[in-house]
C-alpha positions as CSV (number, residue, x, y, z in Angstrom):
1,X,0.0,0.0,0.0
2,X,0.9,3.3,-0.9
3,X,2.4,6.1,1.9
4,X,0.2,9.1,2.7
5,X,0.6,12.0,4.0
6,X,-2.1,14.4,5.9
7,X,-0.4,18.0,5.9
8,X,-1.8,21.0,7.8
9,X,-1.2,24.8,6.9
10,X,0.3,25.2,10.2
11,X,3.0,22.9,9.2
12,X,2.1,19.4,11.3
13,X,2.3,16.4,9.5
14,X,0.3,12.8,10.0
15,X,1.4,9.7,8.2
16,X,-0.6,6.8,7.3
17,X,-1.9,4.6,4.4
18,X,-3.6,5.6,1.4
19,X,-7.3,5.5,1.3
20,X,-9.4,5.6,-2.0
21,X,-7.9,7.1,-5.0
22,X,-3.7,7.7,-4.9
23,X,-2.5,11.4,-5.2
24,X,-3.1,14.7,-4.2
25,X,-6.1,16.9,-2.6
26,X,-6.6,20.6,-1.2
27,X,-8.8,21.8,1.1
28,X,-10.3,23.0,4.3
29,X,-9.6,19.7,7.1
30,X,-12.8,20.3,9.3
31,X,-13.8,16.9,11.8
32,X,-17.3,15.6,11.8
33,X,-18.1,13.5,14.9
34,X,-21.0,11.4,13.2
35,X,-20.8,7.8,14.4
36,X,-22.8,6.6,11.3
37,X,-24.0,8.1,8.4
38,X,-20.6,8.4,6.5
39,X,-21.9,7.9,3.2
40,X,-24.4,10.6,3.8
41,X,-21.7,12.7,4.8
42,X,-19.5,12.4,1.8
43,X,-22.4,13.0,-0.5
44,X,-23.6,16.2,1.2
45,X,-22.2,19.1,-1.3
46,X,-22.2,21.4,1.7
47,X,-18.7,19.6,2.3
48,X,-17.4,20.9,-0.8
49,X,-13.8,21.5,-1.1
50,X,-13.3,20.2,2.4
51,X,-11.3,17.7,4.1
52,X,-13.3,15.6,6.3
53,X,-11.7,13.9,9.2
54,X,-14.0,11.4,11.0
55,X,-13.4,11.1,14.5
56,X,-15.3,7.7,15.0
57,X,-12.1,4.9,14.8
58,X,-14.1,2.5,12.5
59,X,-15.1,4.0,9.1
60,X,-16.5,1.9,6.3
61,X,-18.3,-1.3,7.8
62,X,-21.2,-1.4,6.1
63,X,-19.6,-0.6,3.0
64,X,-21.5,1.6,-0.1
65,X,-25.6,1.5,-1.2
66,X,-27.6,3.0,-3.7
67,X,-30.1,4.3,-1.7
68,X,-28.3,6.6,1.0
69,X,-26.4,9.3,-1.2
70,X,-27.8,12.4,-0.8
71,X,-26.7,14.0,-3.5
72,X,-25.5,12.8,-7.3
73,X,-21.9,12.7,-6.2
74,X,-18.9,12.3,-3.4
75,X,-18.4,16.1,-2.6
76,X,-16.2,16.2,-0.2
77,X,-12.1,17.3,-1.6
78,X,-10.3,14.7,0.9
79,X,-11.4,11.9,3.3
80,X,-9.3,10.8,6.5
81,X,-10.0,8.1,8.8
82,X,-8.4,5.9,11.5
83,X,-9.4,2.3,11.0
84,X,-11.2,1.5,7.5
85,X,-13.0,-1.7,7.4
86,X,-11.3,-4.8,5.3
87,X,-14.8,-6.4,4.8
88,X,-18.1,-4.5,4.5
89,X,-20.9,-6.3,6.3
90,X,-24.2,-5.2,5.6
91,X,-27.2,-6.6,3.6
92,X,-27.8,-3.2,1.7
93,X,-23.8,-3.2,0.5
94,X,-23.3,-3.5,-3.1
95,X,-19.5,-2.4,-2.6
96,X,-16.6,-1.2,0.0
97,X,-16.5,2.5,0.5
98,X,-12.2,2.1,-0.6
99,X,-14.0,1.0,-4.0
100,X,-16.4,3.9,-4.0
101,X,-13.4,6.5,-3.1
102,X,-11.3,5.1,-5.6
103,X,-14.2,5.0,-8.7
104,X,-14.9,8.9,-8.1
105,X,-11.2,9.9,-7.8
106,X,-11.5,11.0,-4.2
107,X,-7.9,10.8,-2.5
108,X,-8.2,9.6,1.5
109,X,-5.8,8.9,3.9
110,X,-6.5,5.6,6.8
111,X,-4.3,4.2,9.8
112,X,-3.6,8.3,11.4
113,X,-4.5,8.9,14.8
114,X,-7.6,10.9,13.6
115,X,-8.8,12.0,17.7
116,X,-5.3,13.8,17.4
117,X,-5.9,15.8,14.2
118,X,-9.6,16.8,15.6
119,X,-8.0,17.8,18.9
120,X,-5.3,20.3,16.9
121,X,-8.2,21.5,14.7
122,X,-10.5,21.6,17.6
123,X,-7.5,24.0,19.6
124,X,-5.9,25.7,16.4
125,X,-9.2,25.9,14.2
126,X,-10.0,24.8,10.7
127,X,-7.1,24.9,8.7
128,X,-6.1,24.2,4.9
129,X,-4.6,20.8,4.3
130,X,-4.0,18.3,1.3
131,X,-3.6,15.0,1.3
132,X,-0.4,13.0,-0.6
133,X,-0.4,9.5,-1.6
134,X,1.8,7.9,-4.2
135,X,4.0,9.9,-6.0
136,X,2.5,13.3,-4.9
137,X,3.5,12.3,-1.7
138,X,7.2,12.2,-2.8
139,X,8.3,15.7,-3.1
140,X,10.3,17.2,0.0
141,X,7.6,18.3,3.0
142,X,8.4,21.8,2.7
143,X,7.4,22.0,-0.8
144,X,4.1,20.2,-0.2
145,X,3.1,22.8,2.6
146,X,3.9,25.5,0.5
147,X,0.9,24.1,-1.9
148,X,-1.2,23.7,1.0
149,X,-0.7,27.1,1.8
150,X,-1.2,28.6,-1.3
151,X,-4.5,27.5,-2.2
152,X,-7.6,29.6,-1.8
153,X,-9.2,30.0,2.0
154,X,-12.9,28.8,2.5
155,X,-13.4,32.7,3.9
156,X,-14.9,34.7,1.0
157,X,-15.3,31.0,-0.9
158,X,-18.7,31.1,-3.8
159,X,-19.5,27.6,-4.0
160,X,-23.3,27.5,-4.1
161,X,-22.7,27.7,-7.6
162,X,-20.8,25.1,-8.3
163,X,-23.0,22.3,-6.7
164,X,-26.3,23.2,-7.5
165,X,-28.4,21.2,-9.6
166,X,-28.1,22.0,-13.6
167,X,-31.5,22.5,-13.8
168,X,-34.9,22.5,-11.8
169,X,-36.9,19.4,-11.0
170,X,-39.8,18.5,-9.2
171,X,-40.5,16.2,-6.3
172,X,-44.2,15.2,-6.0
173,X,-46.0,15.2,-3.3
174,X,-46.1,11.3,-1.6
175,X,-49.0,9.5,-1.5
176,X,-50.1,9.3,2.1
177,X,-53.8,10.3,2.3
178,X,-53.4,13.9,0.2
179,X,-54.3,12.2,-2.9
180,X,-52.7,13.3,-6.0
181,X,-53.3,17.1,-5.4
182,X,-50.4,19.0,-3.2
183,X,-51.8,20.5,-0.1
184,X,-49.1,23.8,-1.2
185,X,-46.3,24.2,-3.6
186,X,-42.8,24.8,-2.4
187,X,-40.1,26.6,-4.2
188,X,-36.5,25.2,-3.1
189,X,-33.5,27.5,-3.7
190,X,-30.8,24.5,-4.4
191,X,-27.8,26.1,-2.7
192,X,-26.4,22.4,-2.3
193,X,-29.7,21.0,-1.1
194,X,-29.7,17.2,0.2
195,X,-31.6,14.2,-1.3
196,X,-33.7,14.3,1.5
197,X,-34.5,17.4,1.6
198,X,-37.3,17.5,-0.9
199,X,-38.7,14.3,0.5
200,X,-39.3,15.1,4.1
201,X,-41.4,18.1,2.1
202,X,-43.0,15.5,0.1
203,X,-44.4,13.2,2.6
204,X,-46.3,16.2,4.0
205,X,-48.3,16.3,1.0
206,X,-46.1,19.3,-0.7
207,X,-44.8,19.7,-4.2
208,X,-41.5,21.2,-4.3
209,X,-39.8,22.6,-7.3
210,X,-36.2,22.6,-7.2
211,X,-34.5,25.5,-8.6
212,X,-30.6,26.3,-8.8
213,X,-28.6,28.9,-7.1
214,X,-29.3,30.9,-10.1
215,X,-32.8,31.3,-10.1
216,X,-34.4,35.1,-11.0
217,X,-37.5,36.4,-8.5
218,X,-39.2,36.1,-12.1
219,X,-38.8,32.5,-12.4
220,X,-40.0,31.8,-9.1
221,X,-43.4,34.1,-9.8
222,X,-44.1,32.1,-12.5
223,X,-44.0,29.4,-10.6
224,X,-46.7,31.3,-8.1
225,X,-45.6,29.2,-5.2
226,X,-46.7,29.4,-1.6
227,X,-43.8,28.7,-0.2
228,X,-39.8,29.3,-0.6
229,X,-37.7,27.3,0.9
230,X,-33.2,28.1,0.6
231,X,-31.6,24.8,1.5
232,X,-28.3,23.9,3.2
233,X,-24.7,24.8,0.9
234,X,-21.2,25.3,1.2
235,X,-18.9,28.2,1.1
236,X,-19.0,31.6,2.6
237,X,-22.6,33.7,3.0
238,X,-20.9,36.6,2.6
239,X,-20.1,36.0,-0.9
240,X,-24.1,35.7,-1.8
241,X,-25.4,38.5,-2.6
242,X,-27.4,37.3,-5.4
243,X,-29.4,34.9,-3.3
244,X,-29.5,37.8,-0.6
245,X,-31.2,40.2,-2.9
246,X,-33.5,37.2,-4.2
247,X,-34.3,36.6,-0.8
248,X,-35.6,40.4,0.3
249,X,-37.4,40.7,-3.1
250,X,-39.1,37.2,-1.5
251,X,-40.1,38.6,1.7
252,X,-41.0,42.1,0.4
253,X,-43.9,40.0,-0.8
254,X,-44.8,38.4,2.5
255,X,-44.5,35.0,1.1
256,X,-43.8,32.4,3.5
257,X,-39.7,31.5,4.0
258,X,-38.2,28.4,5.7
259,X,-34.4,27.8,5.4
260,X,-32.4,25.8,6.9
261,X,-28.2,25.7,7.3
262,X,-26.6,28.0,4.5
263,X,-30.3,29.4,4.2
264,X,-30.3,30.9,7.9
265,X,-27.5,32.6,7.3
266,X,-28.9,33.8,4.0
267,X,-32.1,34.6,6.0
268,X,-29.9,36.7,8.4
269,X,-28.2,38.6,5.4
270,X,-31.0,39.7,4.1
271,X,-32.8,40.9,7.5
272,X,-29.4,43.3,7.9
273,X,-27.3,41.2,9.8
274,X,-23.3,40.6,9.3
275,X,-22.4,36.6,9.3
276,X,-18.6,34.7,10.3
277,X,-16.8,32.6,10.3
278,X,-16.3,29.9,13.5
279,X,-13.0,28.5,14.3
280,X,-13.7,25.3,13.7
281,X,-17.5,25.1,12.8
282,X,-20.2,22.3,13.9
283,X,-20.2,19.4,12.1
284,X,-22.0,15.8,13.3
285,X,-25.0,14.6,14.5
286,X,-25.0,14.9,18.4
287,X,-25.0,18.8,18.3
288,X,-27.5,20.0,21.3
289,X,-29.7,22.9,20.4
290,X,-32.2,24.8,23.0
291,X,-35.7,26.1,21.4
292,X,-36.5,29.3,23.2
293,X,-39.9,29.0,22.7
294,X,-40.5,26.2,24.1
295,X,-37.3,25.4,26.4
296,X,-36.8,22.4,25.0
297,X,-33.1,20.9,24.3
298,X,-33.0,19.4,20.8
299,X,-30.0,17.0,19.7
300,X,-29.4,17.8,16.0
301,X,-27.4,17.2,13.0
302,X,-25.0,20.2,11.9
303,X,-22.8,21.2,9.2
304,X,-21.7,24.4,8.9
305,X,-18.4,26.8,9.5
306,X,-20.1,30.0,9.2
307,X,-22.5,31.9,11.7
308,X,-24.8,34.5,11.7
309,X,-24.4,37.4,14.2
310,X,-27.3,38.3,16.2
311,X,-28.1,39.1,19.8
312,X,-29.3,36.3,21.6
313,X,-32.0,36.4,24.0
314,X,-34.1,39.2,22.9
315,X,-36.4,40.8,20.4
316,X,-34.7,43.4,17.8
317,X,-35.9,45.4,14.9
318,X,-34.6,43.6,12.2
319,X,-31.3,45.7,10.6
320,X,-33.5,45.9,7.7
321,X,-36.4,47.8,9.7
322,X,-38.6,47.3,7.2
323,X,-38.6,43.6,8.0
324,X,-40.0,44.2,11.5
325,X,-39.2,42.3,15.0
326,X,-36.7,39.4,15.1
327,X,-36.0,36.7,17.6
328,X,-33.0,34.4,18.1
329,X,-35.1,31.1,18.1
330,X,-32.5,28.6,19.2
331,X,-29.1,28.7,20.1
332,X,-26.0,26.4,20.6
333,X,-25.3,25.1,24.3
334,X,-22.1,24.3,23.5
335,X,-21.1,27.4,22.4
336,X,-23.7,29.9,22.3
337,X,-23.7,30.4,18.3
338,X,-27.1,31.7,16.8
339,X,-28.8,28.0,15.5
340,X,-32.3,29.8,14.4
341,X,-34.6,32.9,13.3
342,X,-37.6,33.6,13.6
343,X,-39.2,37.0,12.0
344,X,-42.1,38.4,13.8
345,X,-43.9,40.7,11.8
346,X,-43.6,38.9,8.6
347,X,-44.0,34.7,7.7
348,X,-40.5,33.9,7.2
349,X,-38.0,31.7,9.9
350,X,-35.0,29.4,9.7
351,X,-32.3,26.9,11.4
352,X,-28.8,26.4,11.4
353,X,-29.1,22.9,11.6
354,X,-30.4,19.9,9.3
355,X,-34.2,18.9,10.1
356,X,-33.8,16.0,7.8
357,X,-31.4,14.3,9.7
358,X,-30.3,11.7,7.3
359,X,-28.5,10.2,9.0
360,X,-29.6,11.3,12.4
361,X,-31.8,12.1,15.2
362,X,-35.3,13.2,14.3
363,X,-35.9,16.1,17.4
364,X,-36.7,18.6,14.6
365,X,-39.0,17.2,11.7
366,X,-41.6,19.2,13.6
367,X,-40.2,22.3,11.3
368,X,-41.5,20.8,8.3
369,X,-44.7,20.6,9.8
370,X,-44.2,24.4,11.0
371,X,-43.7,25.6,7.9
372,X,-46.6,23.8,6.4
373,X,-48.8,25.6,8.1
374,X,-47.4,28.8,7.9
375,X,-48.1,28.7,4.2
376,X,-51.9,27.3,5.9
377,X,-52.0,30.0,7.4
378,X,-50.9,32.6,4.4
379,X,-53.1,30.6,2.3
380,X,-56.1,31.5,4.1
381,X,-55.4,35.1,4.9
């Protein structure tokens, strides 16, 4: 097996196998602490042009299905693990995740003391890396972290862009007592939305039309929906102006707004508020949450590195004034960070978080159901 090397901007160094495709990757290394749902997680383009390092010891056991991707693709740029398994062992497998890596060119690294590299990302923050296997890994060091230090930062990155779908589709609403008629009809924003997504939408009896990043206000009137919903998505908010604009031309209207991840911080632009970037971010599925309206501590599943920056605790006039009183809905008890929205005076609210949860706990499908009837309740107005 090949040597690999895991390099960090600030100059450490971790050796180990390779894992997946041989030779080189750039990118942020950010950890996610997931215990399962690893093939969710390299399929979620909100880890585009990231490193992930898993800090669960055993990656890969029940190898690779069709079903679970949540996306069309592996997005993430690099993948580093401790112990990979030898033998998946699961009766959805069709094939190892080293197979998997290897067929869509994603370059890993296995056998390094991944607890370690979360603990100096966890002290020193996200950092860029690459990963070197093969014959990339054979220049000197020094010349190797000079290419990990010369490739773009994720601050001030435009990615929504890049993984968006090509075009819009449409997810029907399921068939569970609605009938074939959709009880209301959802525009999605696609700023790297997940598979599941659309679905959780779906079984509530909505039709949801996905749109791209690049969607006009015009094409979503045509559409005359009663909802919009701006999904999760990589990269920096800062850098979205388009989607900002869209946004407030979207609540001018009063039309109901759910988003969700990259979409509350998109939400938070838009109401007048500044967004940044966290040291090392939230990424996982254990990540405990407290709903201020109701006092209730919800364990949810995160992905982000960016933050929007808004006094919790109290009611404000929105930046924007025109967009009336706004609440910090929920925030992180681990470290404080805004994890929700919620607008007052006009139908529009959001998380920082993943309601989907696939893979993950379920605490917060009740948001789906919230926003269903907020478009009820515009409907009827």
């Amino acid at each position: 097996m090949s040597e690999a090397l895991l390099i960090l901007e600030d100059g450490t160094v971790y050796r180990g196998t390779a894992y997946g495709a041989v030779g080189a990757t750039l990118g942020e290394a950010v950890f996610a602490t997931g215990m399962t749902g690893y093939q969710e997680t390299l399929t979620d383009p909100s880890y585009a042009r990231q490193i992930v390092v898993q800090t669960a010891p055993h990656i890969g056991n029940t190898g690779i299905n069709d079903e679970d991707p949540e996306s069309r693709r592996i997005w993430v740029a690099g993948y580093a693990v401790r112990e990979a398994a030898r033998i998946p062992s699961n009766w959805r497998s069709v094939r190892s995740l080293d197979d998997e890596l290897t067929a869509q060119g994603i370059v890993g690294i296995k056998d390094i003391d991944t607890r370690a590299v979360t603990r100096r990302l966890r002290d020193r923050g996200s950092m860029r890396a690459g990963i070197f296997s093969g014959e990339a890994a054979r220049p000197l060091q020094s010349e190797l972290l000079e290419t990990v230090r010369t490739q773009p930062d994720m601050l001030g990155a435009r990615l929504a862009e890049e993984v968006t779908a090509e075009g819009p589709y449409v997810i029907e609403p399921a068939a569970h007592g609605w009938g074939a008629e959709p009880i209301a009809t959802v525009a999605a924003i696609d700023l790297g939305i997940k598979t599941m997504t659309p679905v959780r939408m779906a079984e509530r009896g909505l039709r949801v039309h996905v749109l791209p990043a690049t969607t006009t206000y015009a094409e979503i009137q045509a559409l005359g929906p009663d909802g919009v919903f701006l999904s999760n998505g990589p990269g920096d908010p800062a850098t979205s102006d388009d989607q900002v604009q869209l946004l407030r031309q979207v609540l001018d209207t009063k039309t109901p707004v759910f988003g969700i991840c990259f979409g509350n911080q998109i939400l938070g632009r838009a109401l007048g508020f500044g967004t940044y970037k966290l040291p090392f971010g939230h990424r996982g599925i254990n990540q405990p949450v407290m709903d201020h309206t109701t006092g209730k501590v919800e364990i949810t599943s995160q992905n982000h590195g960016f933050a929007v920056d808004a006094p919790v605790g109290e009611t404000v006039t929105a930046p924007e004034p025109r967009y009336g009183r706004v609440q910090v809905s929920h925030s992180s008890l681990n470290d404080g960070v805004v994890e929700g929205l919620r607008c007052l005076d006009i139908p529009a609210f959001s998380v920082q978080y993943h309601p989907e949860a696939a893979a993950g706990p379920h605490d917060s499908a009740y948001l789906f159901d919230r926003f269903v009837d907020l478009m009820k309740e515009h409907q009827n107005a």
